[in-house]
N, C-alpha and C positions, 0 to 999 in steps of 0.2 A: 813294738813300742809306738812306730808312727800312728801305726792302726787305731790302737785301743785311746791315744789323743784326739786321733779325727771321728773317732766313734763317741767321744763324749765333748766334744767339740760340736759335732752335729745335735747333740742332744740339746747342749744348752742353748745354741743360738736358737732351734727350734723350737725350746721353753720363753724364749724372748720374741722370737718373732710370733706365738701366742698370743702373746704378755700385749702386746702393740695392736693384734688386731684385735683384740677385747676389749682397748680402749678405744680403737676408733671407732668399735659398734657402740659403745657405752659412753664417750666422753662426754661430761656435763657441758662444753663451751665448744667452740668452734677453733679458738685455740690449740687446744686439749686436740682436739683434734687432728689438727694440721700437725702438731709434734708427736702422733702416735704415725700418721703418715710418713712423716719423717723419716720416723723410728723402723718404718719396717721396709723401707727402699733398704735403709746399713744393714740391715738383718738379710736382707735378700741379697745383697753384695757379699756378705761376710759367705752366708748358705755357697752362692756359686765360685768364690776362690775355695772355700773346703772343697768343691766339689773336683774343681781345676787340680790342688793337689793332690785328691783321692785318686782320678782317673788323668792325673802326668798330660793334661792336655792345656793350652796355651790359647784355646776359644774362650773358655771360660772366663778367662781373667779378661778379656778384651769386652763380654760382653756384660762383667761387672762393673766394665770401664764406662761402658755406654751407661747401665741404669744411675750411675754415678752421677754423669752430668746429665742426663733428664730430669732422677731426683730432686738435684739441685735446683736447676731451671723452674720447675713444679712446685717448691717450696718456695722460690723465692716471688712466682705471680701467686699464689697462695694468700702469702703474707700481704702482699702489696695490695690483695683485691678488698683483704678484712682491713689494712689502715685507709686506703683512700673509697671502695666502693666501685673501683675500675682498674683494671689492669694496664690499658696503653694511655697517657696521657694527652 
């Protein structure tokens, strides 16, 4: 039963994390943009905890841990550089 969940678990996020790079090739705005980037750091998080509980290893989730707050970090000089035009003040 676990199996056949992480087998369509893997499928969907990897229908999303698609979904996210076809907007970041395609997004009309710079916006749009930034939130498909977003969108596919959590798709890449979600990808390597499936992966952690597929193969019972304890790496994985530590280094979803990390893209976690890089993403974050990344999104948030992102955002700061399209309202002001500079990231350090």
């Amino acid at each position: 039963m676990l199996n056949m969940a992480l087998t369509a678990s893997f499928a969907l996020v990897a229908a999303a994390f698609a979904m996210s790079l076809f907007r970041l090739l395609k997004g009309p705005s710079a916006p749009d943009r930034i939130l498909a980037l977003d969108t596919l750091y959590i798709n890449a998080i979600a990808l390597l905890v499936l992966l952690g509980i597929l193969l019972a290893s304890p790496l994985y989730f530590e280094a979803a841990l990390l893209i976690a707050l890089m993403g974050f970090v990344g999104t948030v000089a992102l955002a700061k550089f399209l309202l002001r035009g500079d990231i350090i003040e």
